[in-house]
N, C-alpha and C positions, 0 to 999 in steps of 0.2 A: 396334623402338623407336629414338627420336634423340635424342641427348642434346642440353644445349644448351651444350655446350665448340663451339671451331670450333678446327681443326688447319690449321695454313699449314706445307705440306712441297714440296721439292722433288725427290721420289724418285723421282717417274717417267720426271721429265727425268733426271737425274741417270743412269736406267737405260739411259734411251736413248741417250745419248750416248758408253754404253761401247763401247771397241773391244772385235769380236773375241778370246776370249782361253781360255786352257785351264776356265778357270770355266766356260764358255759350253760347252766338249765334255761337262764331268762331267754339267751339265742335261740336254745331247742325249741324250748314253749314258742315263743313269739313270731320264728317263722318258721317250725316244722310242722307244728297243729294247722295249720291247712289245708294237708293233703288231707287231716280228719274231715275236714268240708270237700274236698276231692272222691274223697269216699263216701260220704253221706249224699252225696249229689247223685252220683251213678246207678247206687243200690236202691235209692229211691224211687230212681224212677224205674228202672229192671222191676220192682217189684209194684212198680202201680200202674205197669202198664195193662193189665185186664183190667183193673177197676174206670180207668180212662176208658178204656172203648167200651163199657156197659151203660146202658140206658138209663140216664140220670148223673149223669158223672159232672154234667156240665161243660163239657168239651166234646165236642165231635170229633173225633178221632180211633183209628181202630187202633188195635195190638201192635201189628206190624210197625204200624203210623210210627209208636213210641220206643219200639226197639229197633227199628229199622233206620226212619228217614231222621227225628229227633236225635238217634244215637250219633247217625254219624254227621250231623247240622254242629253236636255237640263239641263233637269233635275235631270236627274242620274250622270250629271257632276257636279251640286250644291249638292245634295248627298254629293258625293265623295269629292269634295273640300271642304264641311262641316269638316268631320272628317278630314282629311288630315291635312287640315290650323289650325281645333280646337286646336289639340292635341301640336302645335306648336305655337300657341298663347298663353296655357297656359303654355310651358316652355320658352319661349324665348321672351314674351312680345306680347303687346298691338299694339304696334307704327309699330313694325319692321312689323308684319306681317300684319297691313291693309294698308302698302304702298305696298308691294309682294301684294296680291290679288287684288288691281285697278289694280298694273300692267300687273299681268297676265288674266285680262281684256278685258284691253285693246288690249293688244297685240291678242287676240282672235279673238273680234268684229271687231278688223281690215281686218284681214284674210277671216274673214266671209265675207264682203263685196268682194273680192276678186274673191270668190265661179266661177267654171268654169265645177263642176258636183256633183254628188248627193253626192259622199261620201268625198269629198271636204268639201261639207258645212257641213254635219250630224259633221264632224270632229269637225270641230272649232266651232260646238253650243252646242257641249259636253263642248269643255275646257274653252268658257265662262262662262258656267253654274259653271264649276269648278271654276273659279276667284268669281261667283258671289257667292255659295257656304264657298269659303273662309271667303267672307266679312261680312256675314251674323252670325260667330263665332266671327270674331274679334271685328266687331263694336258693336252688342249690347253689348258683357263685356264689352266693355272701356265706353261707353255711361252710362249703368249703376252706372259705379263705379266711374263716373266724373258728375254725378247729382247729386244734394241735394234729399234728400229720399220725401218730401213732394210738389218737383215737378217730379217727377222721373215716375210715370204711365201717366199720359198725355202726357209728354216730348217722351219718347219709344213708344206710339202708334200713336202720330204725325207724327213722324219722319218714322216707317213702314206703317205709312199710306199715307206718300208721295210718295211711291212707284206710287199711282193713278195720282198722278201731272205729271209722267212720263210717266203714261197709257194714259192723256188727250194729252200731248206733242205727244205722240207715234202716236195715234188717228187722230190729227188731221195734223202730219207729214206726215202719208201716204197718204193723201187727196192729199196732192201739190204734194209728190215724184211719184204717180202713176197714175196724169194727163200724157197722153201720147201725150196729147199737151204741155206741158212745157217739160217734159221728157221722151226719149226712151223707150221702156219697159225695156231694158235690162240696163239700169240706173238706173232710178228714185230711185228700191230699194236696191239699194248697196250705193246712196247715204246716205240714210236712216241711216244705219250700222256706214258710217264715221262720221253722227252728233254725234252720238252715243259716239266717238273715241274722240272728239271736246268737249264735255261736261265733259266726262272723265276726262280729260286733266288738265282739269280747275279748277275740284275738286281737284285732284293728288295736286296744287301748293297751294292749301287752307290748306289739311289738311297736310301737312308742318309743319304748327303751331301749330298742334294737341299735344299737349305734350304725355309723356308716362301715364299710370294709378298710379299713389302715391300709391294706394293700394298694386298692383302690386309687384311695388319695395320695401315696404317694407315686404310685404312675403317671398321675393327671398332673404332678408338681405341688400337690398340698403335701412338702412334707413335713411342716410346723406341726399343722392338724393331725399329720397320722401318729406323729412324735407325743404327743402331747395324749392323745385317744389312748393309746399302746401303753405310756404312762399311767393314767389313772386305771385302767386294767389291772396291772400291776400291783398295784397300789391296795388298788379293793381285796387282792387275791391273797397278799401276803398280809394285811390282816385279816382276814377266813383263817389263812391256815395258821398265823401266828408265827411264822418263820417269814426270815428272806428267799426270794428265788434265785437259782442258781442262776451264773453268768449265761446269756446267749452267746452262743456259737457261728461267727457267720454273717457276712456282710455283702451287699448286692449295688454296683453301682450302675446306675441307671439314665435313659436321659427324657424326662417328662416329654410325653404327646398330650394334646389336646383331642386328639381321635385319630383313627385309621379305617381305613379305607373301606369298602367290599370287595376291592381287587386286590388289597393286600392281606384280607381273612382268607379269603378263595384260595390265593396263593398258599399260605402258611394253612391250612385245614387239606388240601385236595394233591398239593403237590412235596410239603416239605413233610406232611405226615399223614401221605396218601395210607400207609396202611393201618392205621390208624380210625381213619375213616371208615377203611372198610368193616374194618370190627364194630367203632359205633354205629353205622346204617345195620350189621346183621343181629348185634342187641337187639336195635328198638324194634326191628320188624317184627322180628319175631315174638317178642313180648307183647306187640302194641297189638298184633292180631289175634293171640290165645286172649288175651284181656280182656280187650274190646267184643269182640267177638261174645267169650262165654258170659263177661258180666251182663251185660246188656239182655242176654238170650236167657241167662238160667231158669228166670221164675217160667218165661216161656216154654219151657221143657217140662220141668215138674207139672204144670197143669195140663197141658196136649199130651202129653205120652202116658202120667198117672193121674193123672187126674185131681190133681192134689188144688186145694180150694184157694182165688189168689190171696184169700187174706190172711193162708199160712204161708205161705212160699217163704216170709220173711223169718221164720225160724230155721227152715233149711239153709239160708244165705249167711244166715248167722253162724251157722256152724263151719259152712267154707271159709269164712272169714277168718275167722278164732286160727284157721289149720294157717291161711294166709302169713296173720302178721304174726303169729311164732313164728314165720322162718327166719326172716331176717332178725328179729328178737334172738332168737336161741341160737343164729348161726354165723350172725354178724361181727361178732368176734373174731372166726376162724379166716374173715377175709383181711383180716388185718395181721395176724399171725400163722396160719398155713399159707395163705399169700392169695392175691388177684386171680392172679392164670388158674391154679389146680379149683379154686372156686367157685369162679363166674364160667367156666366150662363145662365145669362136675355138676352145677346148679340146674343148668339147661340142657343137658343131655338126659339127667336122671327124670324130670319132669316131663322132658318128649319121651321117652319113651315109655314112664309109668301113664302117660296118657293115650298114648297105642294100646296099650293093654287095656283100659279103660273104654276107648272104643270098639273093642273086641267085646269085650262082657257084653255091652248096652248092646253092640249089633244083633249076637247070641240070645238076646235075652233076659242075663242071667242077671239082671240089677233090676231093683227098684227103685221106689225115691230115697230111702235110707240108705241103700250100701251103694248107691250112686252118688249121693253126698259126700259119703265116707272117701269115696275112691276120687274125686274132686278135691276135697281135705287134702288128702297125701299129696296129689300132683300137684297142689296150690301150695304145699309147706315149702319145696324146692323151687318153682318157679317164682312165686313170689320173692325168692331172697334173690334169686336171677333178674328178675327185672329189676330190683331196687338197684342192683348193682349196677345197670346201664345207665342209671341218671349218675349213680357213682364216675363208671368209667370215661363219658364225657366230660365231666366236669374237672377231671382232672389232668386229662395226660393231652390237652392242649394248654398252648400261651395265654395266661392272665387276661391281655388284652382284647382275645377271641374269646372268652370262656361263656358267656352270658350268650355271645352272640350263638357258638358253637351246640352248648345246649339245646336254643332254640332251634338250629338247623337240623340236629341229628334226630331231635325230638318232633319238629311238625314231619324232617320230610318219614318218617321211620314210622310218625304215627298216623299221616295220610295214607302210606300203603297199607300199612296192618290194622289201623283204629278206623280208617270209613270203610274199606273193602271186606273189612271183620263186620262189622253188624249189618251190611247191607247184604254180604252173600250168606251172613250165619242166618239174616232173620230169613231169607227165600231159602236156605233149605231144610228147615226145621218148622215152617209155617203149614208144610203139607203134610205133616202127619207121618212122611216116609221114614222107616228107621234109616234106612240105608244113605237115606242125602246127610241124616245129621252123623250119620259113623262119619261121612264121611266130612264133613266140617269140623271133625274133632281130628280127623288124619292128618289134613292141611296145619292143623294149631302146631301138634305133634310134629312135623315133619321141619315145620320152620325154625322152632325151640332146636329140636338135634341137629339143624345147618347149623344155627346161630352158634352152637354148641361147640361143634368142630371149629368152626372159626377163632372163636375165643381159644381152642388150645394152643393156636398158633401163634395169634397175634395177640391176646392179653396183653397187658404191660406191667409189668413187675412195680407196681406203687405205692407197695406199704409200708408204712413206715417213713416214706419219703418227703420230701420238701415239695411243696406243688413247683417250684421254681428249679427247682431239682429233675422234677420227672419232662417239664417243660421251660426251657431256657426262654422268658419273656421278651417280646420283639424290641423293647425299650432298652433291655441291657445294654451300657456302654462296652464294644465288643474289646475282650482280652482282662477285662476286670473279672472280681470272683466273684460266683454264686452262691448261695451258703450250703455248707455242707449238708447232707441228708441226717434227718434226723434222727435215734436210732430206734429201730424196732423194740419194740413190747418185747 
């Protein structure tokens, strides 16, 4: 519904022009450290799935069971919690629904730990994926729209590139949980699940502090509250740095909805920036399927192919991790200042094709578990900054109003083709031992990465630096009034 008041604010500018400042870490903390539970959840179970299917573990379940059917239950639960939580975080806020999604969670990965038979657990690694699925809609909107535009691509590939901090944690957790000299079989990895529940926990009391999005609220017609938010902002930051902040630039007049529609997202996503879309469905596929696929499957590989024992696997994982989250650490900068396009192109071309190589050596021979890790490393330094950068480019170069929703969409449907058809077709062809089926599961990863790659040369969208209101003209704008000017690059 639109009302007919029209609101003249300057909050977005206003936001982007802030410096740097401890405000800015409490947001990162509060809702970026969950992807570290995103990543501790995945590598967990990637590496506890031999211990599950051995005799005493406490669950009936084989291998496959956990990298296969669990992976992708997992992920058809982040699917679904996508959309589910999306479509409610763009009507009902920011705040309200990334404390609903840690919580339902939590409450999940508890359960999980629990597990006492196979459809027990498949249950509760579905409706984690669902909690995690939720957060993955709510936190990138509110992150975006609570970052200054000229830190805002580094900031969002950091932060889901910290997912690997929780891969290395996850890694080298299983190491000590699946000593069966410190712990039982039928322990160790339920402990695992509760650190999980413990980390959780800690974030939940953090983002607390997280205020709502200003953006947000003034779309919806709170724009007292966003005035007033934006203000104490302010307020805290210039005493931080001891000066006044400089004038905003930039005014947006707009006319509050109470919500919109699915046939006027559909419309404004598929037709008014069809291409658009196309870039973000060839992101996520392609990422969603090298990811899912090889997290899920590595420790699998290491042990069938070398032999490698499963209660080391989690120091190898650790080490692809480590290669992981430097990329977007060390490379996330240059997506903000060499730009979008020559990036999130050069990201995923250099990954697919250092990963054909990769399949080449492994089909030959010529690796083992060590310089098969190494050669995993390097391919995971560049795709890793690739993919972070998909939850980036969605989140941006749509309308405010779809953003949470769009997320969601680009994110279940991008991670239903690549994230359940990845572990279901990686674990049947890597289950039988053949070298030849897993070359060739690594070719399909490979081959979707350098699509996605080209596509992005074409259709990127030049976003750095910019205004989100800027790179997407919001559906509420009163039409013929000004948007605020683009903010200016680093």
């Amino acid at each position: 519904m639109t009302t007919a008041t029209t609101i003249t604010t300057s909050v977005p500018a206003r936001l982007d022009r802030l410096p740097w400042s401890r405000w800015h870490w409490t947001v990162v903390v509060g809702l970026g450290t969950v992807w570290i539970l995103d990543g501790l959840e995945v590598t967990v179970v990637g590496n506890i799935a031999g211990r599950l299917s051995e005799q005493g573990s406490g669950l009936p379940i084989s291998s496959g069971g956990v990298t296969g059917m669990a992976a992708a239950l997992y992920v058809a639960g982040a699917c679904s919690g996508a959309l589910f939580f999306g479509r409610l975080t763009d009507k009902f806020g920011r705040k309200k629904l990334f404390m609903v999604t840690l919580a339902v969670y939590l409450t999940a990965t508890a359960l999980t730990a629990l597990s006492y038979s196979s459809w027990w657990f498949f249950t509760f690694r579905f409706l984690t994926g669902f909690g995690i699925g939720g957060e993955y809609a709510a936190i990138n909107s509110a992150i975006d729209e609570l970052i200054p535009a000229v830190y805002r691509g580094r900031v969002d590939l950091i932060i889901n590139g910290s997912f690997w901090l929780g891969a290395i944690g996850g890694s080298l957790l299983s190491v000590l949980m699946l000593d069966t000299a410190i712990f039982p079989k039928d322990v160790g990895w339920r402990l695992t699940f509760g650190m999980g529940v413990i980390l959780g926990l800690v974030i939940l009391l953090v983002r607390r502090q997280v205020p709502e999005s200003p953006r947000w609220l003034f779309i919806h017609g709170r724009s007292t509250e966003a005035e007033q938010l934006v203000t104490t902002i302010e307020k805290r930051i210039e005493t931080e740095k001891g000066a006044p902040l400089p004038p905003a630039k930039g005014e947006i007049c707009i006319r509050p909805r109470e919500s919109i529609g699915f046939r006027s997202i559909a419309r404004t996503v598929f037709i008014d920036y069809r291409k658009r879309a196309v870039l973000g469905l060839a992101l996520f596929i392609g990422q969603a399927f090298l990811y899912n696929a090889i997290t899920f499957g590595f420790g699998a590989i290491l042990t069938r192919f070398y032999g490698v024992s499963t209660s080391r696997t989690g120091y190898f994982f650790a080490v692809i991790a480590v290669g992981n989250f430097l990329g977007p650490l060390l490379l996330g900068k240059l997506f903000d200042t060499v730009g979008r396009r020559i990036m999130i192109s050069s990201t995923y071309l250099l990954s697919g094709v250092l990963l054909f190589g990769t399949a080449w050596l492994f089909g030959t021979g010529r690796l083992n578990d060590v310089t098969l890790t190494a050669c995993w490393a390097v391919v995971l330094f560049f795709a890793s900054a690739g993919a972070s950068s998909a939850y980036l480019t969605v989140s941006e170069i749509f309308p405010m109003e779809t953003r949470a929703m769009a997320i969601a969409f680009f994110y279940g449907v991008g991670t239903a083709a690549g994230g359940i058809s990845g572990p279901l077709l990686f674990s049947a062809l890597t289950q039988n031992g053949v070298v030849g089926d897993t070359v060739l599961a690594f070719q399909i990863g490979a081959s979707l990465m350098c699509m996605a790659g080209v596509v992005a040369a074409f259709l990127a969208v030049r976003a750095e630096g910019r205004s989100l209101e800027d790179i997407a003209t919001p559906l509420s704008v009163a039409r013929g009034e000004p948007v605020p000017a683009p903010a200016p690059a680093e």
